[in-house]
C-alpha positions in Angstrom: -53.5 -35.8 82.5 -56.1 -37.8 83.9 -59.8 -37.1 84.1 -60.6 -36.3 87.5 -57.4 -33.8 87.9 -58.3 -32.0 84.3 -61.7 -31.7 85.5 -60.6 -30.4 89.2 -58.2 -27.6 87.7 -60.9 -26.6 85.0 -63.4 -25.9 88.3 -61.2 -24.1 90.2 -60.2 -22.3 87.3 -63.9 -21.0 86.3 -64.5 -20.4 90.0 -61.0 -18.3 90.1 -62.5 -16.1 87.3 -66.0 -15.9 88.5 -64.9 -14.6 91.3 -62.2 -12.0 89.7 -65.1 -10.8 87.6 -67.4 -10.5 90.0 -65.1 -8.7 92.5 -64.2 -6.4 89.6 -67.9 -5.8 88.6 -68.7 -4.4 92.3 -65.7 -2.3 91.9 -67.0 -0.4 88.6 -70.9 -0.8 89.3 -71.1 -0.3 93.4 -70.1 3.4 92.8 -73.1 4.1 89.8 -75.7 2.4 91.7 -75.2 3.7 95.0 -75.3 7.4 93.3 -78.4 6.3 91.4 -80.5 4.8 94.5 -79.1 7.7 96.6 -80.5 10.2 94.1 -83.5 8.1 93.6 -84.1 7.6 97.5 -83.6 11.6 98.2 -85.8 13.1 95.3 -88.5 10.8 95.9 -88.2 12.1 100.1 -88.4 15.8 98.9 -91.3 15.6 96.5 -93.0 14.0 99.4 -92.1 17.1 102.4 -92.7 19.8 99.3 -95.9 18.5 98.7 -96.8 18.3 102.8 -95.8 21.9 103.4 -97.3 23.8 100.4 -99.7 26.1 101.0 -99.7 25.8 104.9 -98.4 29.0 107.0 -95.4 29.6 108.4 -95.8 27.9 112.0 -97.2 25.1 110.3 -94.2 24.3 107.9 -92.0 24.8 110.6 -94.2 22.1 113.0 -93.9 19.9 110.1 -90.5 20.3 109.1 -89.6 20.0 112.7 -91.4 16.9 113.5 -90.7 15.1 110.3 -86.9 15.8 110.7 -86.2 12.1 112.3 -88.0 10.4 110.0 -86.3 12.0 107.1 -82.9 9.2 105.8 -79.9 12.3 105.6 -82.1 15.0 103.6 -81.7 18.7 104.9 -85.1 20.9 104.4 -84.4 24.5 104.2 -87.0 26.9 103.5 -86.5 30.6 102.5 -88.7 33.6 102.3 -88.1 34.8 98.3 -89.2 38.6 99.1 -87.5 39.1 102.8 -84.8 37.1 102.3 -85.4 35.5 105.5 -85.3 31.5 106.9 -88.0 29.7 108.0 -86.7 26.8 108.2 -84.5 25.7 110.4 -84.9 28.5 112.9 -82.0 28.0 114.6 -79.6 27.2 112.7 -78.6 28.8 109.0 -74.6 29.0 108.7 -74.7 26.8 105.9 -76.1 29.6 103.7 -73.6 32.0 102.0 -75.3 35.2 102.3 -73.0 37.4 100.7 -73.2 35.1 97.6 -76.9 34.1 97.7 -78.9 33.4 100.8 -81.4 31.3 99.0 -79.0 28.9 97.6 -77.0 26.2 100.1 -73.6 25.1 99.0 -73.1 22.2 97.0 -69.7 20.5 97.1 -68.5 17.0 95.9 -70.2 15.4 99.0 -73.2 16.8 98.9 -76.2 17.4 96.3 -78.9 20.4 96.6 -82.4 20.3 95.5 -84.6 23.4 94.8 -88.3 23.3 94.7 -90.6 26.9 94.7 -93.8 27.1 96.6 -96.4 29.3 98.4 -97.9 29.6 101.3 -101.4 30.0 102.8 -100.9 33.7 102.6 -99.7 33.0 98.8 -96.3 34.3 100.3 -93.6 32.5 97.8 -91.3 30.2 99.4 -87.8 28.4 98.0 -87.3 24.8 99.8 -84.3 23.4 99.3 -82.9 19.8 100.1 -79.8 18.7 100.5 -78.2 15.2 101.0 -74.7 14.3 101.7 -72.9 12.0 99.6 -70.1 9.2 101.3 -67.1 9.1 99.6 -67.4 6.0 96.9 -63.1 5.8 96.6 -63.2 4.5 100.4 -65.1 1.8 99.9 -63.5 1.1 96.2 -60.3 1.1 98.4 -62.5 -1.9 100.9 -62.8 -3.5 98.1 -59.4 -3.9 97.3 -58.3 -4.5 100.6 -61.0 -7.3 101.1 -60.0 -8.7 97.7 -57.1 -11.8 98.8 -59.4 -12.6 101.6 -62.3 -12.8 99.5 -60.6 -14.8 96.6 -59.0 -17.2 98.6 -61.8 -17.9 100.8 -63.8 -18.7 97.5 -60.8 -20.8 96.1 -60.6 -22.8 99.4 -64.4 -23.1 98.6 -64.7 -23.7 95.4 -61.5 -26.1 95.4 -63.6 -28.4 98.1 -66.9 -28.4 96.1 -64.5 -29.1 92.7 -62.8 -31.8 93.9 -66.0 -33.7 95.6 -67.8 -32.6 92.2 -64.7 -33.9 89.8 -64.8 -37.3 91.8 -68.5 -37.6 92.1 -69.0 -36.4 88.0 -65.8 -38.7 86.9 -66.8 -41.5 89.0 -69.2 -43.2 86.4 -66.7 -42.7 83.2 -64.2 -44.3 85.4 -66.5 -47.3 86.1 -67.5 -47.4 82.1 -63.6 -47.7 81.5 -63.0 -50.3 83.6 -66.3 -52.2 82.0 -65.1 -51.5 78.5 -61.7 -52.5 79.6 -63.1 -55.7 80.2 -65.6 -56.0 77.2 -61.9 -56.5 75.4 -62.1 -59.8 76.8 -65.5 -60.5 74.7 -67.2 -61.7 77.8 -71.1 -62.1 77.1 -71.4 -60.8 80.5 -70.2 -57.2 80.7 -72.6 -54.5 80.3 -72.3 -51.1 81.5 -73.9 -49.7 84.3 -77.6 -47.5 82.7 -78.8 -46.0 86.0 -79.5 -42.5 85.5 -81.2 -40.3 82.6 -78.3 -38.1 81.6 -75.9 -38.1 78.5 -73.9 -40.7 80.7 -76.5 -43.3 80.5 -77.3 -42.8 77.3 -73.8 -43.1 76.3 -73.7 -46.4 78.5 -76.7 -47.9 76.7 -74.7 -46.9 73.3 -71.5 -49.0 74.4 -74.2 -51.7 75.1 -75.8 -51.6 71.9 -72.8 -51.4 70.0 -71.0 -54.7 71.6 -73.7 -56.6 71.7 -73.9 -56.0 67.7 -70.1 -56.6 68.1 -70.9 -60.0 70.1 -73.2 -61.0 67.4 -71.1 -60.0 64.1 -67.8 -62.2 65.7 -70.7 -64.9 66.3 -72.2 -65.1 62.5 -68.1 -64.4 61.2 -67.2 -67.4 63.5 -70.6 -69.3 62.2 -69.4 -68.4 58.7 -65.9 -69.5 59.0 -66.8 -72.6 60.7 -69.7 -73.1 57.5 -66.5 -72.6 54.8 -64.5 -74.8 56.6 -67.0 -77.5 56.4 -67.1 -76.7 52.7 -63.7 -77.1 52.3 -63.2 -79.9 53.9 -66.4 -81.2 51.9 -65.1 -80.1 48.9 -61.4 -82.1 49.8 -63.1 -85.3 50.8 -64.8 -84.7 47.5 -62.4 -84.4 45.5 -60.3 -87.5 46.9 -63.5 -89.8 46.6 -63.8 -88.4 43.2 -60.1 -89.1 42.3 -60.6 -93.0 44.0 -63.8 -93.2 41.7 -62.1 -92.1 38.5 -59.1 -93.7 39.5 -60.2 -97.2 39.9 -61.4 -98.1 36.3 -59.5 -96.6 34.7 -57.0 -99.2 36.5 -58.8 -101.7 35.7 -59.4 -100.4 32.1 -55.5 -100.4 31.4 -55.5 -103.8 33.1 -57.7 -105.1 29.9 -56.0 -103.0 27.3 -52.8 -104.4 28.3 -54.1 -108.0 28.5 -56.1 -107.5 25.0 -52.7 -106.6 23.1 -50.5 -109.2 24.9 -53.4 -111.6 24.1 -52.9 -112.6 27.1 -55.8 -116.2 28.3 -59.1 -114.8 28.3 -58.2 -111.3 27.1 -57.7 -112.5 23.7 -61.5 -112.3 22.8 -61.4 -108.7 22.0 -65.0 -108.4 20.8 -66.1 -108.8 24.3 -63.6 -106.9 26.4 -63.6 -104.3 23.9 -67.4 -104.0 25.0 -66.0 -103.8 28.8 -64.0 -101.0 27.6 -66.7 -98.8 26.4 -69.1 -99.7 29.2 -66.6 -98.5 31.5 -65.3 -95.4 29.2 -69.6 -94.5 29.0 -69.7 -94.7 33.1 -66.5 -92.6 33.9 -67.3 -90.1 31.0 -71.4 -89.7 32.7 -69.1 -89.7 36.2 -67.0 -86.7 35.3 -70.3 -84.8 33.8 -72.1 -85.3 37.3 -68.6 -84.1 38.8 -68.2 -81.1 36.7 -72.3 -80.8 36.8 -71.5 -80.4 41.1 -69.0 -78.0 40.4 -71.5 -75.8 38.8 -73.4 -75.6 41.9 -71.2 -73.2 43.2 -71.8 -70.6 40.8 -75.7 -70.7 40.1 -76.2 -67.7 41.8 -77.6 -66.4 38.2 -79.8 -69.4 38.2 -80.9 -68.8 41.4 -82.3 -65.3 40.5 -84.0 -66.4 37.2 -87.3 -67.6 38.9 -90.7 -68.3 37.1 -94.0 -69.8 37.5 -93.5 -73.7 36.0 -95.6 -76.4 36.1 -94.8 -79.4 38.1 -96.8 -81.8 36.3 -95.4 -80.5 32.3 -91.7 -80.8 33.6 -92.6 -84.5 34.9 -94.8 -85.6 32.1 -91.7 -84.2 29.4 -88.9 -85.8 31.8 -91.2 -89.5 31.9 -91.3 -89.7 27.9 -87.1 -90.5 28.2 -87.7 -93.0 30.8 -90.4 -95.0 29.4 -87.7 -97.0 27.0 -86.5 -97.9 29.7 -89.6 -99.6 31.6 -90.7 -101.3 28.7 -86.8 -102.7 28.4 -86.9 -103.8 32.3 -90.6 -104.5 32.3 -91.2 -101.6 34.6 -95.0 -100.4 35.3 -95.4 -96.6 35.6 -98.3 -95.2 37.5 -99.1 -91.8 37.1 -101.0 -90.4 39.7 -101.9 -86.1 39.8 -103.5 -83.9 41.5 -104.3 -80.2 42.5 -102.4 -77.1 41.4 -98.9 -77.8 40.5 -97.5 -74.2 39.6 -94.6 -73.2 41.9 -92.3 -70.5 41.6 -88.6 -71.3 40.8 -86.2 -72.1 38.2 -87.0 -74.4 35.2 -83.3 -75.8 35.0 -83.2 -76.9 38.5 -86.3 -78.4 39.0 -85.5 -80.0 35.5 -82.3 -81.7 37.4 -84.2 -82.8 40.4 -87.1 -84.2 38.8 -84.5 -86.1 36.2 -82.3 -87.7 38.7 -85.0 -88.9 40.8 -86.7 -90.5 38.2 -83.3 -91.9 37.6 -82.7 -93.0 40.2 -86.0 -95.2 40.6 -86.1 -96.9 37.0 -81.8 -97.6 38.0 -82.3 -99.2 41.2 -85.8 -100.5 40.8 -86.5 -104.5 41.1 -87.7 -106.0 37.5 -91.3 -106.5 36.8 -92.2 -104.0 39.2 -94.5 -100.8 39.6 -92.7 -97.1 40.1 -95.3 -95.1 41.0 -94.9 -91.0 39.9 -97.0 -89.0 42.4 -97.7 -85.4 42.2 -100.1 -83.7 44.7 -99.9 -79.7 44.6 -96.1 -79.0 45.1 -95.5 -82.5 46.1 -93.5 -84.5 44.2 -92.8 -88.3 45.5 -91.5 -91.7 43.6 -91.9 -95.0 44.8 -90.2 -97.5 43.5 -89.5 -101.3 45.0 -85.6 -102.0 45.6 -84.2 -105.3 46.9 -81.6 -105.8 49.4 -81.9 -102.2 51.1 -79.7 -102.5 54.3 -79.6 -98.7 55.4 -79.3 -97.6 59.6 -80.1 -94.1 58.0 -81.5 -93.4 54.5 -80.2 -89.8 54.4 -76.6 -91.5 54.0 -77.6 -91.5 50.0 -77.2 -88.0 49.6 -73.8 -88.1 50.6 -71.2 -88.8 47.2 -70.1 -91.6 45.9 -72.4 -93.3 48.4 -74.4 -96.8 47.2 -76.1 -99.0 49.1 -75.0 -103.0 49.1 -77.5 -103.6 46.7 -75.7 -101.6 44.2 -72.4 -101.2 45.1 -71.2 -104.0 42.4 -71.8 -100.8 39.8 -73.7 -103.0 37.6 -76.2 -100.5 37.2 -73.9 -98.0 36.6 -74.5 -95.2 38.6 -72.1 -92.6 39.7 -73.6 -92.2 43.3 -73.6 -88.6 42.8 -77.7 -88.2 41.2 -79.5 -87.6 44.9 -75.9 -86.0 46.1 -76.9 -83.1 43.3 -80.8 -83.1 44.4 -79.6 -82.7 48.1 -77.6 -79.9 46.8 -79.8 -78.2 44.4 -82.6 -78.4 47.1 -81.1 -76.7 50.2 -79.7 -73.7 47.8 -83.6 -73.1 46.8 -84.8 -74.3 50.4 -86.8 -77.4 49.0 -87.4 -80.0 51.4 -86.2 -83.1 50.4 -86.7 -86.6 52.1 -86.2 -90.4 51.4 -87.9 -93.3 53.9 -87.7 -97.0 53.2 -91.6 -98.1 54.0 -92.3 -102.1 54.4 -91.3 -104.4 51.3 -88.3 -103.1 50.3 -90.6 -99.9 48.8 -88.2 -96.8 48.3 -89.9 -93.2 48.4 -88.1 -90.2 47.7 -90.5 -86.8 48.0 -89.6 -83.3 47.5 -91.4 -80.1 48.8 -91.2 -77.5 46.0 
């Protein structure tokens, strides 16, 4: 059943029974009250003529009664002499009193009511009013009642069924209206909104439909975000993995290749002592390639890391990380300049700050021209290496944080490198929301900062 006929039969309905009820209420109560404000009406007259005639004489009751007789609403004054027996009042008329049973007493029947009140007058002669007022019949107009019932309760069906139905379409009107909106908010257009005019429940329930799909709106938004953000990482994580197969895959080719030529002895392969070299040079690379591989996996699952922050000094964690390297400048004839400054306590994990600071430094005394100054700079939370590189050919720098990338200056793998060391600081630095940057200044000079 729809809503505008459920709501039209449930106000016809209440108005059927209002007005049963109401009819039947007159029927039971019209009789009591009438009685009541009769009684009330008539005593109220009497105490008022009693108290106007006591203690006057004789002609004056009677002048009083007399001209007082129109004004008086259906109340019949009597008034009777106690010691003669005789009327005063009316003087003309007395048949209503049954001498032979009491003179002083009128009649009362089931249409009438008698009221007796003793006074005196001015010759302290005791006198016996006595009012009586009629009573109508209450069963006629019960049986009105009746009779005036199907007129009465169809008239206020015919009514009432014209004020329910405008009411039922005016009242179902605006849920009708919020249907057809949310009816269309099923189509996730930005657009809809339901209409808030008004102060009832209505509106408010309006502004809660609102509420609630524009939090809808915005959860499909960030799940669509989210989804898009894991795709991205899988499809990162494939092209990954095939780079990483091509890098592994490729000397280990060319590995075999040797082996095989070293136990054929086949031409130049016959000088083990040499190739045999090769073959550890190359075993030494792919064995520090699969640590960085598996050390990238790892990422992944450093959300303990992650929540094991401390205060660490920046310039302790560079100065420890330098001592490895300097071997190394002193076998390429490298200059290190140190230069620090300011506070350099952040907040964060010791391990990953470790990593950064490690493979940056890496980095610079890999790639770095011989006989030339890398410069170690650390100003607050600051951390920047220079370091002079030849043949840099780069439309963007940020291309080296992508894997497996080298520029053409290295991309003979005669230093060795993996491609994967500023990969893992890119990595490391947007999980802990480090900024990270690299420019290429004038002369060849390669600086790579990061914001802790």
């Amino acid at each position: 059943m729809k809503l505008f006929t459920k709501n039209f039969l449930y106000t016809v309905s209440i108005i059927f029974l209002v007005a049963t009820l109401l009819l039947g209420t007159l029927y039971i109560i019209m009789p009591r009250y009438y009685l009541y404000t009769k009684e009330k009406e008539a005593t109220k007259e009497f105490s008022e003529v009693v108290k106007s005639i006591e203690g006057k004489s004789i002609e004056d009751i009677q002048t009083i009664l007399s001209h007082s007789q129109r004004s008086r609403d259906g109340l019949l004054i009597s008034v009777f002499s106690d010691k003669e027996k005789q009327t005063i009042y009316p003087t003309i008329d007395v048949s209503r009193i049954d001498l032979e049973i009491n003179l002083s007493e009128p009649i009362q029947t089931t249409t009438n009511k008698v009221m007796k009140e003793s006074i005196v007058d001015s010759n302290q002669k005791a006198l016996t009013v006595y009012g009586e007022y009629s009573i109508q019949p209450i069963s006629e107009a019960r049986q009105v009642l009746i009779k005036l019932y199907p007129l009465l309760l169809v008239t206020s069906l015919v009514l009432g069924g014209i004020a329910a139905f405008f009411y039922s379409r005016y009242s179902t009107k605006r849920i009708l209206k919020m249907l057809e909106t949310t009816t269309n908010m099923m189509s996730l257009n930005p657009d809809v909104a339901c209409d808030m005019s008004g102060k009832d429940e209505i509106t408010q329930l309006a502004t809660n439909i609102n509420r609630l799909y524009d939090t809808h709106l915005r959860t499909i938004s960030a799940l669509k975000k989210e989804v898009d953000k894991v795709e991205q990482v899988e499809k990162s994580k494939s092209e990954f993995m095939r780079m990483a197969s091509h890098e592994l895959k490729t000397p280990l080719a060319g590995m075999m290749g040797i082996v095989e030529g070293m136990i054929y002895n086949v031409g130049k392969f016959k000088d083990h002592d040499t190739y045999l070299k090769m073959c550890r040079e190359l075993l030494i690379n792919q064995s520090n390639l699969v640590q960085n591989i598996l050390s990238i996996s790892s990422l992944d699952n450093i959300k303990q890391l992650e929540d094991n922050v401390e205060t660490v000094s920046l310039k302790e964690i560079v100065n420890e990380q330098l001592e490895s390297y300097l071997l190394l400048s002193e076998l390429g004839n490298y200059q290190v300049a140190k230069e620090f400054s300011g506070n350099s306590n952040v907040l964060g994990n010791r391990l990953m700050i470790e990593r950064v600071i490690s493979n940056i430094l890496s980095n610079a005394f890999r790639y770095s021209t011989i006989q030339t100054t890398i410069q170690v700079i650390l100003e607050d939370n600051v951390f920047c290496v220079k370091n002079l590189c030849s043949n840099i050919e780069l439309d963007n720098p940020m291309q080296l944080f992508e894997p497996f990338y080298r520029s053409d200056y290295s991309r003979n793998k005669q230093d060795g490198g993996s491609g994967l060391g500023l990969f893992i600081v890119k990595q490391l630095a947007d999980k802990n929301n480090w900024k990270v940057d690299i420019t290429i200044e004038e002369q060849q000079l390669f600086v790579v900062t990061v914001l802790f």
